[in-house]
NUFI-679154 format. One line per 3 residues: number of its first residue (from 1); their letters; for each residue x, y, z of N, C-alpha, C. Coordinates in steps of 0.001 Angstrom, whole numbers, always signed. Example, Ala and Ser with C-alpha at 12.3 -4.5 7.8 and 13.67 -1.06 7.14 Angstrom:
// residues 2
1> as> +13190/-5690/+7800/+12300/-4500/+7800/+13200/-3300/+7800 ~ +12850/-2250/+7080/+13670/-1060/+7140/+12900/+30/+7870 $
END
This chain:
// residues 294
1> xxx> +78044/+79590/+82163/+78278/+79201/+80772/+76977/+78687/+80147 ~ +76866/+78861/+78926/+75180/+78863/+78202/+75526/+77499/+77458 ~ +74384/+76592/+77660/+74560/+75404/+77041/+74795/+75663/+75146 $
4> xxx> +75505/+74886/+75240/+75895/+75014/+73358/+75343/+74364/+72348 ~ +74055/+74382/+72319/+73206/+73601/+71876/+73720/+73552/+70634 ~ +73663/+72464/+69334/+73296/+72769/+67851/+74825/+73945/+67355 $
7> xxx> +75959/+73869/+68281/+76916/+74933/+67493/+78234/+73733/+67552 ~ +77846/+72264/+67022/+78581/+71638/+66751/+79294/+72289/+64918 ~ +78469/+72861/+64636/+78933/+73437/+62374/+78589/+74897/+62603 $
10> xxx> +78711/+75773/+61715/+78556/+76666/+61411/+77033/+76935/+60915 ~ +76620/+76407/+60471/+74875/+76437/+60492/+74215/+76341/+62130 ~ +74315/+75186/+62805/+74437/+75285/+64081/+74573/+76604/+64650 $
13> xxx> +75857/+77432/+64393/+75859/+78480/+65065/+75017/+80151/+64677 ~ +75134/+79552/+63567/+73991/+80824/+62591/+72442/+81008/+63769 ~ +71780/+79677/+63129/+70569/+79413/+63919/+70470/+79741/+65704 $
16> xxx> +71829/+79569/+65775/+71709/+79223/+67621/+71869/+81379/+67782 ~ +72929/+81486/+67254/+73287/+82750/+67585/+72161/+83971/+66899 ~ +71234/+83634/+65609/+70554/+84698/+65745/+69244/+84391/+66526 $
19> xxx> +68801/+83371/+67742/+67843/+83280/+68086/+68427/+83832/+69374 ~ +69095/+83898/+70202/+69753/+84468/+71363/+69749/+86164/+71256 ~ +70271/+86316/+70025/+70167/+88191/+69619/+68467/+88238/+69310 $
22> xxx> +67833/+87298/+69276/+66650/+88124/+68922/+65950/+88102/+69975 ~ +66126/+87099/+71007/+65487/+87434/+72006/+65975/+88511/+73396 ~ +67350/+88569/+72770/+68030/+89960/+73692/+67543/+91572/+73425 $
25> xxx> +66464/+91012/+71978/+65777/+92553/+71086/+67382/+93316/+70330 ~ +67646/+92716/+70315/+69159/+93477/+69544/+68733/+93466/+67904 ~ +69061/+94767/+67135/+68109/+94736/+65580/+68990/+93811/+65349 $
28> xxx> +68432/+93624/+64110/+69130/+92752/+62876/+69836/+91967/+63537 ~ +69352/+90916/+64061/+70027/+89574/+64880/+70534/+88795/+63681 ~ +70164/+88395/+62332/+70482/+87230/+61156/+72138/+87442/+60611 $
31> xxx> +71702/+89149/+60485/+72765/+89932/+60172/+74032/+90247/+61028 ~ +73622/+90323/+62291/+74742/+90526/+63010/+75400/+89121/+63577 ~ +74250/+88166/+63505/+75585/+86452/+64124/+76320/+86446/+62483 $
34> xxx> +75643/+86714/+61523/+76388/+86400/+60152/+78353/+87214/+60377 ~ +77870/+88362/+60827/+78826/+89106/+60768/+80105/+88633/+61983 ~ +79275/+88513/+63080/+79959/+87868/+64062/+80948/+86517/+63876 $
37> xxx> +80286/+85288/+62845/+80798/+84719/+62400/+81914/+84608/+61401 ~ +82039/+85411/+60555/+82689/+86446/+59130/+83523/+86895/+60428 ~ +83826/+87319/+61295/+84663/+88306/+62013/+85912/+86730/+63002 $
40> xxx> +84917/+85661/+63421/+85757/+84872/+63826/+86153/+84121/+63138 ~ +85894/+83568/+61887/+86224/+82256/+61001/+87370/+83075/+59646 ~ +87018/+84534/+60126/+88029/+85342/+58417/+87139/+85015/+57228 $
43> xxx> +86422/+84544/+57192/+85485/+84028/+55498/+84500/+85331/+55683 ~ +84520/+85666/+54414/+83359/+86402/+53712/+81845/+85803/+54208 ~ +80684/+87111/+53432/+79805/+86394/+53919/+79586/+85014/+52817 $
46> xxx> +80380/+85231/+51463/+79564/+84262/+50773/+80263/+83348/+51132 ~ +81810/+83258/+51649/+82466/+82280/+52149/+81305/+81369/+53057 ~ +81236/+81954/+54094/+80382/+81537/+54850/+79765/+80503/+54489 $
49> xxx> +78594/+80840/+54051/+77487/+80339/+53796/+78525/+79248/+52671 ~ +78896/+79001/+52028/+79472/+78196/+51208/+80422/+77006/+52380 ~ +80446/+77286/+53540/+80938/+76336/+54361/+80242/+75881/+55621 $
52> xxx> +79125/+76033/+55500/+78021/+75587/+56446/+78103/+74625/+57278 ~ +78421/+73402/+56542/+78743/+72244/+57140/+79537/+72224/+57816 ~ +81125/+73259/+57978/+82279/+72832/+58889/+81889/+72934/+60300 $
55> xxx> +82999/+72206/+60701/+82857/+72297/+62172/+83383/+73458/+62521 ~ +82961/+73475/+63895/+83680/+74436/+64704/+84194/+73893/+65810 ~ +85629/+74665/+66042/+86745/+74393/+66831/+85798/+74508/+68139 $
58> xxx> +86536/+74121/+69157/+85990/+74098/+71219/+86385/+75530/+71080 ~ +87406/+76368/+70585/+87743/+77415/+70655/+86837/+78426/+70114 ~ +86874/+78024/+69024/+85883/+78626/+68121/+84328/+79103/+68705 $
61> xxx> +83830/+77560/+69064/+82554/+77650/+70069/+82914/+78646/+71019 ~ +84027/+78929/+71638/+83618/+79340/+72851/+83569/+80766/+72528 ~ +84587/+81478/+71388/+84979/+82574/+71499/+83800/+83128/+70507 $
64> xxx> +82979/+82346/+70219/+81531/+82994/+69457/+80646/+82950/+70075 ~ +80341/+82175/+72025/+79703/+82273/+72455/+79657/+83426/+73220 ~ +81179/+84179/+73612/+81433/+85424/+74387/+81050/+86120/+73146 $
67> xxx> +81330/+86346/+72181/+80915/+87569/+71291/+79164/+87694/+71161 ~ +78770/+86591/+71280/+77052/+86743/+70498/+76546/+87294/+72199 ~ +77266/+86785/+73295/+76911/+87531/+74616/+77545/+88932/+74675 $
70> xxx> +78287/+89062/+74433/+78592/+90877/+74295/+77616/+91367/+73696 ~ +77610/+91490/+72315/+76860/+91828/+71726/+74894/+92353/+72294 ~ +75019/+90908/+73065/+73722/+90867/+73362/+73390/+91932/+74813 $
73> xxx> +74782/+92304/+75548/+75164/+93161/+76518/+74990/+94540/+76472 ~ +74568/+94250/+74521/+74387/+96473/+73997/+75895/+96435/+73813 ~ +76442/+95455/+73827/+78109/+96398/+73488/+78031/+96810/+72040 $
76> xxx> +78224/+98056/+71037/+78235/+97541/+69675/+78954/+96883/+68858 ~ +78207/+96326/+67656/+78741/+95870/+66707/+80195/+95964/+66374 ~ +79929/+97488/+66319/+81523/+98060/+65569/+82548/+97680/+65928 $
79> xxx> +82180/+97684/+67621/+83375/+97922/+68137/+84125/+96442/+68612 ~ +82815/+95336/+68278/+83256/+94108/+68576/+84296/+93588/+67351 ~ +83753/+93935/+65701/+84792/+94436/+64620/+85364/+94799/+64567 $
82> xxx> +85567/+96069/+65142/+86817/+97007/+65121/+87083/+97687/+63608 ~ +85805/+97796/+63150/+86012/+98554/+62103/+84615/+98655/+61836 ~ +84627/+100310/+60662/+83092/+100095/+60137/+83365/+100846/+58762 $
85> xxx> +82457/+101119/+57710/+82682/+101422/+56641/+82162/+103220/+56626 ~ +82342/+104312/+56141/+82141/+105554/+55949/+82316/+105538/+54556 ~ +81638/+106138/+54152/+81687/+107176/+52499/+82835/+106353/+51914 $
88> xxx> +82605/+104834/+51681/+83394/+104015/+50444/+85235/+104026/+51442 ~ +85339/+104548/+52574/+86641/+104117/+53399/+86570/+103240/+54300 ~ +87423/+102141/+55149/+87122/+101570/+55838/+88183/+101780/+57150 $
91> xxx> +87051/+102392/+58490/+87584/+102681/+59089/+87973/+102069/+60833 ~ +88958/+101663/+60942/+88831/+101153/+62967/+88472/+101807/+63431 ~ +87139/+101279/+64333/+86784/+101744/+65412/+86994/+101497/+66653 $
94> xxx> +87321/+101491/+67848/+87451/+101171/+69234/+86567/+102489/+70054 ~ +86301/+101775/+71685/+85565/+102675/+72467/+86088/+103634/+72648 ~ +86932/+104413/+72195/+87871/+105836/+72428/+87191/+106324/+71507 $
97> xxx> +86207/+106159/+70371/+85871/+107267/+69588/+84119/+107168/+69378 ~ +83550/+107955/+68581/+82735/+107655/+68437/+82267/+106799/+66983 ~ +81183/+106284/+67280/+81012/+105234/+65517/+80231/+106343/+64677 $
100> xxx> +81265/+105944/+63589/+80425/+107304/+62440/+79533/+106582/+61947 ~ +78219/+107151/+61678/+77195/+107417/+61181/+77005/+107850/+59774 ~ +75962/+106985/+58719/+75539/+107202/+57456/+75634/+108449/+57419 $
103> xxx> +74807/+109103/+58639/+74009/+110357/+58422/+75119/+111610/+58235 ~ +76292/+111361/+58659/+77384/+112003/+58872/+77848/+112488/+57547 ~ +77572/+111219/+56369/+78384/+111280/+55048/+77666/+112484/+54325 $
106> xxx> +76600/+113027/+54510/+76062/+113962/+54108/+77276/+115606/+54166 ~ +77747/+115841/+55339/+78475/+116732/+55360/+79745/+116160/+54282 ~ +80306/+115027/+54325/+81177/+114974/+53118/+80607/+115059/+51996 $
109> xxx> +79473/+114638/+51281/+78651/+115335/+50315/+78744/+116614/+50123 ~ +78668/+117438/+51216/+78148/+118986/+51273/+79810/+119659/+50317 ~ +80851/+119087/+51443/+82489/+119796/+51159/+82762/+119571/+49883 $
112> xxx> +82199/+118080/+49995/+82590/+118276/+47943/+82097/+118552/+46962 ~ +80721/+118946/+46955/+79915/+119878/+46372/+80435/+120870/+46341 ~ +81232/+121433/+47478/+81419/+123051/+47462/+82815/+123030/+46482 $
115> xxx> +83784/+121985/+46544/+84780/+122301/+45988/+85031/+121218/+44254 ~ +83756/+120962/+44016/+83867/+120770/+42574/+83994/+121386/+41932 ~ +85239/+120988/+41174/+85961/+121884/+39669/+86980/+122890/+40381 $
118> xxx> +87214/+122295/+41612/+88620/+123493/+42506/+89562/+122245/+42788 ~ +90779/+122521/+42045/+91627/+121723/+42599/+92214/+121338/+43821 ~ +92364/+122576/+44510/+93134/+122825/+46171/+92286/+122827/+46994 $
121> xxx> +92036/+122923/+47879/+91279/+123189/+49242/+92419/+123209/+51066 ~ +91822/+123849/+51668/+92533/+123630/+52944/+90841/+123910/+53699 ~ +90868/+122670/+54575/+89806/+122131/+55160/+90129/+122098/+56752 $
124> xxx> +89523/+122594/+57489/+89169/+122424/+59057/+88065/+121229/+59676 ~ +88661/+120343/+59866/+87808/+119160/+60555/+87740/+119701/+61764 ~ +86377/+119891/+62934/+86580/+120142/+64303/+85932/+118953/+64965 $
127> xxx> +86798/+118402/+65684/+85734/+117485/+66305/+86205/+116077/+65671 ~ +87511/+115636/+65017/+87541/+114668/+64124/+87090/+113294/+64918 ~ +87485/+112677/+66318/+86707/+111912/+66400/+87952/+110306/+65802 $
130> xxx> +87389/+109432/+64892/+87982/+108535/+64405/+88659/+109055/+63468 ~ +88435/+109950/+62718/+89061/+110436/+61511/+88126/+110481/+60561 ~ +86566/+110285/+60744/+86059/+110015/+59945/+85778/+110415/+58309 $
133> xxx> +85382/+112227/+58638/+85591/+112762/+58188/+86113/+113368/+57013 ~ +87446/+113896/+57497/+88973/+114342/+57290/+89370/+112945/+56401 ~ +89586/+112041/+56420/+89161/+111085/+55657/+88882/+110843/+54423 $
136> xxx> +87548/+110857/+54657/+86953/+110622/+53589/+87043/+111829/+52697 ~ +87205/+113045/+53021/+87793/+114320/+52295/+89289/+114182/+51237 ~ +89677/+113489/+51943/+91345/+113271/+52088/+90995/+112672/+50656 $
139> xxx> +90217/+111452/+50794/+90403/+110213/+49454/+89701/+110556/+48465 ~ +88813/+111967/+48689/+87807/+112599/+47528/+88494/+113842/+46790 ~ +89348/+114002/+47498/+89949/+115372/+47435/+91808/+115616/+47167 $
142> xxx> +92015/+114745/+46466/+93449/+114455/+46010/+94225/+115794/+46445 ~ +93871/+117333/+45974/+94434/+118283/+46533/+94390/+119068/+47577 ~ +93930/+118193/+48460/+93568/+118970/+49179/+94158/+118761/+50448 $
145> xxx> +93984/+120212/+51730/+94754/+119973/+52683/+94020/+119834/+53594 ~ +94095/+118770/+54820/+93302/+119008/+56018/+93785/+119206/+57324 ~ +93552/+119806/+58418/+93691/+119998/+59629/+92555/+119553/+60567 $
148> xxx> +92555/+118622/+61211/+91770/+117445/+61761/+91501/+117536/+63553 ~ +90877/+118311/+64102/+91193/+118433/+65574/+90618/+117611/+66619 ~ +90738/+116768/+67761/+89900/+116811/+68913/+90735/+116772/+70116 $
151> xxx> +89815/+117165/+71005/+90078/+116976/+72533/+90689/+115769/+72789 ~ +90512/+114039/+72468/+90693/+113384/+73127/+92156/+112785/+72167 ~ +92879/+112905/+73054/+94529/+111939/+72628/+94625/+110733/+72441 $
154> xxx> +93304/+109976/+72923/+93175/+108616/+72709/+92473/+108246/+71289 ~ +91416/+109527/+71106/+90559/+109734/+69586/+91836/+109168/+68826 ~ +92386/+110811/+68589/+93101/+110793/+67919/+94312/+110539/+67081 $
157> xxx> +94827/+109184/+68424/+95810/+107685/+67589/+94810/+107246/+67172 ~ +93365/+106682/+67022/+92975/+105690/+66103/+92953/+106904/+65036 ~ +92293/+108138/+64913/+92685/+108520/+63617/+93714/+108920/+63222 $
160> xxx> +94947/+109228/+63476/+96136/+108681/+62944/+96691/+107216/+62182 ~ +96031/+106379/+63238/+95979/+104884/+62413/+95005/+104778/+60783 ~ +93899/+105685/+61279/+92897/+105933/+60314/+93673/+106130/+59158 $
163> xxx> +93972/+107059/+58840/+95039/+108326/+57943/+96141/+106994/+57189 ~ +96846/+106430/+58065/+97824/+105636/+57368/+97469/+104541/+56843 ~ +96106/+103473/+57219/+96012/+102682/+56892/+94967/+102836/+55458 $
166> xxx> +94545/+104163/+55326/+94017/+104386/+53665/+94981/+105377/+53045 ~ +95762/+105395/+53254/+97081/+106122/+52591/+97035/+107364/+52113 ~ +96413/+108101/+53346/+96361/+109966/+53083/+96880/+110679/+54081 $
169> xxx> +97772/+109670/+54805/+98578/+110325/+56646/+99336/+111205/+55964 ~ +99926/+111804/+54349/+100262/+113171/+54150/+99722/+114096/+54084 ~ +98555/+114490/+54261/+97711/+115025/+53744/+96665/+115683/+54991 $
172> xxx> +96797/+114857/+55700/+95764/+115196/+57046/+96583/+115215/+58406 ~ +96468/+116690/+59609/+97283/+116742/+59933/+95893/+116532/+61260 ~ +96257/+115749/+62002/+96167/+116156/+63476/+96394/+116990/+64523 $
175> xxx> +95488/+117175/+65187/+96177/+118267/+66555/+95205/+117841/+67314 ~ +96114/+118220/+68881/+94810/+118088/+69976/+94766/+119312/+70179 ~ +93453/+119411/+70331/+92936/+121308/+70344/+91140/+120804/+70935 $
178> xxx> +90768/+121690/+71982/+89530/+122023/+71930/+88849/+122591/+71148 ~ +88002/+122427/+70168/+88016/+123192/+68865/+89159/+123834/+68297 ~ +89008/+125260/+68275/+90591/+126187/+67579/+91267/+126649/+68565 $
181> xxx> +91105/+126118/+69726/+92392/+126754/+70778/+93901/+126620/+70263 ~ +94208/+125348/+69661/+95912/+125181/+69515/+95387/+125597/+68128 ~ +94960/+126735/+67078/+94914/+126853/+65643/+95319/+128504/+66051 $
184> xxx> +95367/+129391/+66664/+95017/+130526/+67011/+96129/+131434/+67096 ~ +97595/+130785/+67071/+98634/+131392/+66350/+99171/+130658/+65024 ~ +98414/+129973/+64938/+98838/+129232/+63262/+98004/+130018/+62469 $
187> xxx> +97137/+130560/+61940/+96142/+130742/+61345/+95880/+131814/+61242 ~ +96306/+132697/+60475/+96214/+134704/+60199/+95917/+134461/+58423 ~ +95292/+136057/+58449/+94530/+136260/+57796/+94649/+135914/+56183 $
190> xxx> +96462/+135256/+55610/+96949/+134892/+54461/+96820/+133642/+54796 ~ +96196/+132707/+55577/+96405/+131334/+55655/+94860/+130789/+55906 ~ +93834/+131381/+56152/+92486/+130517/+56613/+91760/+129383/+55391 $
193> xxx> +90566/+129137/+56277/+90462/+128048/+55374/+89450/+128206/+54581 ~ +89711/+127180/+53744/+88443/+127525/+52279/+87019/+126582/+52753 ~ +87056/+125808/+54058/+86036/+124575/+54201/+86339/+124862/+55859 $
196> xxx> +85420/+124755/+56943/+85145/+123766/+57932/+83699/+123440/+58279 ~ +84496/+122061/+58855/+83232/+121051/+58750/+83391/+120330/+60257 ~ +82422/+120088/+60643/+82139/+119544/+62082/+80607/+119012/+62666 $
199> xxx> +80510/+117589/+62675/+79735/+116729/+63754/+80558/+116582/+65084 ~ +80122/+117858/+65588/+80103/+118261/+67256/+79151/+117366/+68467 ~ +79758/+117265/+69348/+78661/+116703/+70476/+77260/+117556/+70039 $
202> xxx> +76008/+116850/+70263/+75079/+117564/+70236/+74048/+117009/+71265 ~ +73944/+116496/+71822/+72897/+115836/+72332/+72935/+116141/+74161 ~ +71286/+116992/+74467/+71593/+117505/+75697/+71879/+116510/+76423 $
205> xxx> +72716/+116596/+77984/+72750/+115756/+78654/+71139/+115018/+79519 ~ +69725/+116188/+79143/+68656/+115348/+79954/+68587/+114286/+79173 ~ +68580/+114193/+77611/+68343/+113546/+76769/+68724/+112014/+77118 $
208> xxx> +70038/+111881/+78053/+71202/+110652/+77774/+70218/+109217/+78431 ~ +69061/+109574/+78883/+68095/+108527/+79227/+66726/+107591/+78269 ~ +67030/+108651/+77085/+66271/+108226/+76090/+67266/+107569/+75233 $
211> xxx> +68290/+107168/+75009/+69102/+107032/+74453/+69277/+105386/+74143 ~ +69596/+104683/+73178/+69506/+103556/+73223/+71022/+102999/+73799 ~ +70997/+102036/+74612/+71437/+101194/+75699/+73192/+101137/+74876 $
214> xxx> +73096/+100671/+73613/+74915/+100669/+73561/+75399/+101982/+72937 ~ +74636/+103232/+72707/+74746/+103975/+72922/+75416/+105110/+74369 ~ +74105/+105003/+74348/+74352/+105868/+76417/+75146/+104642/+77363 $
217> xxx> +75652/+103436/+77196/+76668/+103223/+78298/+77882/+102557/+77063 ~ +78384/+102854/+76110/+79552/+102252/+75427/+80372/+103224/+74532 ~ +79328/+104669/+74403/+80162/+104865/+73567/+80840/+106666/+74482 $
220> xxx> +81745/+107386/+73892/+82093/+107891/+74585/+81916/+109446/+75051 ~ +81400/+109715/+76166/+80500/+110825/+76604/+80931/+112121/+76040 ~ +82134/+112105/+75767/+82556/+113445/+75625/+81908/+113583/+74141 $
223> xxx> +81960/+112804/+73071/+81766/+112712/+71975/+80420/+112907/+71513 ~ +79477/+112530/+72500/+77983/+112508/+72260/+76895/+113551/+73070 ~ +77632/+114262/+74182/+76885/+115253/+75061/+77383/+117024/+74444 $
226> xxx> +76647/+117727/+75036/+76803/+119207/+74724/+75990/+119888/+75595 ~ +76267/+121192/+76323/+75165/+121638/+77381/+74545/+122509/+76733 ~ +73803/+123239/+77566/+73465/+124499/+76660/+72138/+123538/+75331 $
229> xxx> +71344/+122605/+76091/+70716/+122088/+75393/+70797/+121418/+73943 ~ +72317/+121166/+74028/+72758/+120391/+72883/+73809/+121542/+71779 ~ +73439/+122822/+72285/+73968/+123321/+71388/+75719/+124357/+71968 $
232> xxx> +75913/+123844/+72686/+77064/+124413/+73471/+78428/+124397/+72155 ~ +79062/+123612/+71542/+79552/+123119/+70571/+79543/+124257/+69077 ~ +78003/+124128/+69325/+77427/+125087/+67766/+77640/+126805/+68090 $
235> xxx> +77385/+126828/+69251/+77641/+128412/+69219/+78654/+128732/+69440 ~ +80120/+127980/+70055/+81356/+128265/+70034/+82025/+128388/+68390 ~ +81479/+127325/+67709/+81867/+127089/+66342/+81837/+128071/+65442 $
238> xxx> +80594/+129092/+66009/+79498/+129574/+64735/+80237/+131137/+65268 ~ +80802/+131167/+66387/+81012/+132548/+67445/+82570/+132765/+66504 ~ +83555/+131935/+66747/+84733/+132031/+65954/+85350/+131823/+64567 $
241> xxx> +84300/+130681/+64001/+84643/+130229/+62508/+84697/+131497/+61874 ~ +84405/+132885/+61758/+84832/+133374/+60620/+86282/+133737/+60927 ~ +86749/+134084/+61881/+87616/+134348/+62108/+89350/+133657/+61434 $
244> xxx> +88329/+132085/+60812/+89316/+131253/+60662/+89013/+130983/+59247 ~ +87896/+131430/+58602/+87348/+131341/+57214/+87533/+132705/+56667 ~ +88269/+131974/+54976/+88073/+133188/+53856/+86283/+133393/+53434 $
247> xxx> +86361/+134590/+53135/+85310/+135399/+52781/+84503/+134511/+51543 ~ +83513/+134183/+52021/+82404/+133238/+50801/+82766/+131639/+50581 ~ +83546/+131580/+51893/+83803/+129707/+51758/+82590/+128774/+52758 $
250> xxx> +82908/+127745/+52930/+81492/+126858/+53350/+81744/+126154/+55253 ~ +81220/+126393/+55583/+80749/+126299/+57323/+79678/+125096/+57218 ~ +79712/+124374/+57326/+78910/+122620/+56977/+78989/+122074/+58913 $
253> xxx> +78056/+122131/+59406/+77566/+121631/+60755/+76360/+120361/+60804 ~ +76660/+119412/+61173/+75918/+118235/+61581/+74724/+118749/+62655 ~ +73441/+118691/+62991/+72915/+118982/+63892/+71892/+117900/+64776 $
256> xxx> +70923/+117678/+65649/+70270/+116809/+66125/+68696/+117385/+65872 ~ +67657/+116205/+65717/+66503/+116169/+65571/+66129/+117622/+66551 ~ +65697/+118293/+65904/+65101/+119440/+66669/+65965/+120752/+66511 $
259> xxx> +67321/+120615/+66472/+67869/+121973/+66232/+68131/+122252/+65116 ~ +67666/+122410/+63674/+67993/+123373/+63005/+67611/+124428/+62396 ~ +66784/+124665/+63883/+66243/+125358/+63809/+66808/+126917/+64576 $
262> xxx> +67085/+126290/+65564/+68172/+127035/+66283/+69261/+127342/+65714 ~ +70149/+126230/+65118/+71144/+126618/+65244/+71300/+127456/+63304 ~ +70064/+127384/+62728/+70343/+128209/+61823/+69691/+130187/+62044 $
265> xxx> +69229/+129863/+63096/+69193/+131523/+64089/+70648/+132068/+64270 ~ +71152/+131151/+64730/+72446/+131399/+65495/+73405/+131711/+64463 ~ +73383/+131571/+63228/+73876/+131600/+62017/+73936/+133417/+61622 $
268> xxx> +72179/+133458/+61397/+72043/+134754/+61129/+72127/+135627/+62040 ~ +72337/+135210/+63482/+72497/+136657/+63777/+73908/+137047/+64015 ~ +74231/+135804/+63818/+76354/+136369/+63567/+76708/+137145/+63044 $
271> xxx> +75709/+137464/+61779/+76054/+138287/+60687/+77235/+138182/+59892 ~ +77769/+137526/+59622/+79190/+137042/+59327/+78928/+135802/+58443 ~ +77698/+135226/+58329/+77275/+133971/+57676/+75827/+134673/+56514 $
274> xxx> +75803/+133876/+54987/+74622/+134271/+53959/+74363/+132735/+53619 ~ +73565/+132596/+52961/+72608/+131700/+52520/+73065/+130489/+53048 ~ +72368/+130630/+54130/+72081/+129080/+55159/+70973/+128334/+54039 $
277> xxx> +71417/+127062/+54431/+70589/+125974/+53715/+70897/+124765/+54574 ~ +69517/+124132/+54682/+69373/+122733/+55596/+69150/+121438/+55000 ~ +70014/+120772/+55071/+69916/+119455/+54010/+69385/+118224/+55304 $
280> xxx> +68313/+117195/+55059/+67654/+116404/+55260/+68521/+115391/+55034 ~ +68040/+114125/+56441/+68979/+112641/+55793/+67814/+111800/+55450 ~ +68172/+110763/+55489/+67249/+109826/+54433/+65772/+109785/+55606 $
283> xxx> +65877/+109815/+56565/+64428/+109668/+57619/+64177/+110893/+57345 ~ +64523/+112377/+56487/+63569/+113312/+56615/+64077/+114403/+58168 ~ +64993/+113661/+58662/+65535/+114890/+59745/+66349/+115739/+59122 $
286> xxx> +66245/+116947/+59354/+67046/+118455/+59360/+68007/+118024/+59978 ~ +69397/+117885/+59188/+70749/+116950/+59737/+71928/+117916/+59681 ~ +72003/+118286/+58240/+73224/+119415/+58080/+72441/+120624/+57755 $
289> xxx> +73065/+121741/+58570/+73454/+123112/+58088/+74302/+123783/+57452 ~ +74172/+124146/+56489/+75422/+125066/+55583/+75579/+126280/+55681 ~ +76386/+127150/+55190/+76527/+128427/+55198/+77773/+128741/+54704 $
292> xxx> +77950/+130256/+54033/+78651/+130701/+53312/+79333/+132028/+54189 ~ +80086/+132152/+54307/+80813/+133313/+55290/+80733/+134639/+54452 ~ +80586/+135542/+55107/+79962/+136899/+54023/+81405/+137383/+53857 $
END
């Protein structure tokens, strides 16, 4: 047990808890005891800070001394919250899924670009993950329909929880499917879709050593690896999606530092895909690939 120096108030614990995260090298240590605190006391951040002076409970102390030590363990943030924010939704997270990423909201950018000034849509999420997605489609896209897939049954109750707790569980349907395995008698040639979209595993497995620490041991493998040098995922996707897409609708793929280069090869020689275009995230990485089904 770590002496409790100075976490007699809530200032006390500010000071105590972001000097422990900063010397564990964990980023944004100020920010994350703030949050840590906001997560055990229920107060906002301005709450917070507007109650500096209170005490804190023996309970209180203790159960902020296990969190600022998790934390400091590489466990993430998110998942010590149990929630994180996507494209203006707010979504639970737990270690069954993976934590969505800024960089992610770009492909919801992309879908609704494609379907401005179209009322309807029917959308293919592969890979949904938390729900992230499918989601945020859902709450941008009043008419629209989605079909939401992943492998893992455990994913896919938190995004079910996802779905109901922003009030679009009519609208977005789940399935467990390895990509389109369970879509493959649903889905003929009067029914495909006008959109799919997918942040697939991408990241080779040599890679999983460069990887930062609550990353490569917290979050969940299936979600973050791909063989075939990262691109195992992309060429299954890129091999069947027309099959499941109307003629001149949008194919939107998430990719990793280094492939989009590849995987917009893999595009053209399908022949089945026209004007690929590579959209950049805010660091300047080649993130999403687009494409239009011929």
């Amino acid at each position: 047990m770590l002496p409790m120096v100075n976490l007699t108030d809530l200032r006390g614990a500010l000071v105590w808890g972001e000097d422990f995260l900063k010397k564990a090298g964990v980023e944004a240590p100020e920010l994350t005891t703030q949050l840590l605190l906001c997560h055990l006391t229920k107060f906002n951040r301005t709450e917070l800070f507007l109650h500096l002076e209170e005490a804190l409970s023996e309970i209180h102390r203790t159960e902020f001394e296990r969190l600022v030590q998790k934390r400091a363990s590489g466990f993430p943030l998110q998942y010590i919250l149990g929630e994180c924010d996507f494209y203006n939704v707010t979504l639970k997270v737990a270690p069954e899924v993976f934590i969505p990423r800024p960089e992610t909201e770009i492909l919801v950018e992309e879908v609704l670009t494609f379907f401005k000034g179209k009322e309807e849509g029917f959308v293919l999420d592969l890979g949904t993950g938390s729900g992230a997605i499918a989601i945020a489609l859902a709450k941008n896209l009043p008419g629209a329909r989605i079909i939401a897939t992943d492998i893992s049954v455990e994913a896919l109750k938190v995004a079910r929880e996802n779905a109901l707790r922003n009030g679009i569980d009519d609208r977005v349907l789940f399935c467990a499917s390895d990509l389109f395995e369970s879509l493959k008698n649903e889905v003929d040639t009067e029914n495909r879709f006008d959109a799919i979209v997918s942040n697939p595993p991408y990241i080779a497995p040599s890679e999983k050593r460069n990887l930062p620490k609550e990353v490569r041991d917290f979050e969940p493998s299936e979600a973050l690896f791909a063989e075939e040098e990262g691109l195992f995922f992309h060429r299954r996707i890129i091999g069947s999606a027309p099959t499941y897409l109307k003629a001149g609708v949008l194919l939107a793929l998430e990719v990793a530092l280094g492939q989009a280069k590849k995987v917009t090869g893999l595009l053209e020689s399908a022949s089945c895909f026209q004007e690929v275009r590579i959209r950049e995230d805010l660091t300047r990485v080649k993130r999403v690939i687009c494409s239009l089904r011929t």
